[in-house]
N, C-alpha and C positions, 0 to 999 in steps of 0.2 A: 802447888799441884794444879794442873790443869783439867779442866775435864768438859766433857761435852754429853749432850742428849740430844736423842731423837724420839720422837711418835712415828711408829711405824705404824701404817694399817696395813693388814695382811693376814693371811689365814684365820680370817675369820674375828680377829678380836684385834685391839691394839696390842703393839710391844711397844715396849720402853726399852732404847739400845742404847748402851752409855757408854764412855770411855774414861776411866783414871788415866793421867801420864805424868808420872813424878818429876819435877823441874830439875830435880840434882843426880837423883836417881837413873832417872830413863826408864824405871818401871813401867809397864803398861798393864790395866787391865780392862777387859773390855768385857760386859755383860747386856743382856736379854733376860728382861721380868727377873728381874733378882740372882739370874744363871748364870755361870761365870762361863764364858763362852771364849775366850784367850787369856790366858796371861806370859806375858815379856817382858824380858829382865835385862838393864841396861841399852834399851833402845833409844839411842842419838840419832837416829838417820830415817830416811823417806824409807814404807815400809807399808805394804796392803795387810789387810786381813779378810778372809773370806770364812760364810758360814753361813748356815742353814737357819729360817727362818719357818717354820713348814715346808712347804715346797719350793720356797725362793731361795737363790741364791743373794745374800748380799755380801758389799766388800767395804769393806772401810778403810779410806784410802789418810794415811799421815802423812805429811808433806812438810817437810822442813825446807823455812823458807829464812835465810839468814838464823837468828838465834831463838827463833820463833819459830811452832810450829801450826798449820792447819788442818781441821779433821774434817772429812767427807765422807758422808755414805753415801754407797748408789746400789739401787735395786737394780742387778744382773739380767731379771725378766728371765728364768728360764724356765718357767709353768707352761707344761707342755699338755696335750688334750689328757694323756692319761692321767693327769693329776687331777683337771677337773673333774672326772669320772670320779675316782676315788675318792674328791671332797664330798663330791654329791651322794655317793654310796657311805661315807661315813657319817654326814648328815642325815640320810633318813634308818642309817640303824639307831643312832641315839634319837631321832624322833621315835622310831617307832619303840626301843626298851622304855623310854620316858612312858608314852601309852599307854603301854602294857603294864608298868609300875603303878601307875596311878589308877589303871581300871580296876588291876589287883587290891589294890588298897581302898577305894569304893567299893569294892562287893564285900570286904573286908568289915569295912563300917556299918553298910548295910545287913549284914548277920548279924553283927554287936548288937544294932538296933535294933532288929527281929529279936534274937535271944534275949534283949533286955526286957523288952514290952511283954513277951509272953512268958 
């Protein structure tokens, strides 16, 4: 069985993009952080796969090349301005509920410790 990895960085964190390709079979499966993001059943032949990443497009391109085959990923680049917008707005709402979590839970502690002392 064949298989390949990548380290992706993007949206924020690394992904791990992998590919199974069964040598008798022709199975394919292709996953992101442990997500099964294709699978394909009896594929012999040259064959893309496209998929979402956060906001990126990538492709993962199979290449059979005589009885052999080659895998390539390539980032499509198509993060466009309103995505950044939207990172950046989803970014500071999880900073600010974190804040607001954590302020909650010190004033929280701070009452324990008043109520306890007196």
């Amino acid at each position: 069985m064949a298989q390949a990895r990548w380290t992706y960085l993007g949206n924020g964190r690394k992904n791990e993009i992998g590919i199974y390709h069964g040598d008798e079979s022709g199975h394919v499966l292709i996953y992101c952080n442990q997500n099964v993001v294709a699978i394909d059943f009896n594929m012999k032949d040259s064959k893309t796969y496209s998929f979402m990443v956060g906001y990126r497009l990538l492709e993962l391109h199979i290449k059979k090349t005589g009885d052999q085959f080659e895998y390539e990923l390539d980032d499509k680049d198509t993060k466009m301005p309103i995505d950044e917008k939207l990172e950046t707005q989803l970014f500071w709402k999880d900073f600010m509920t974190s804040l607001i979590i954590g302020i909650g839970i010190g004033i929280l502690v701070f009452l324990m410790y008043q109520w306890l002392v007196h």
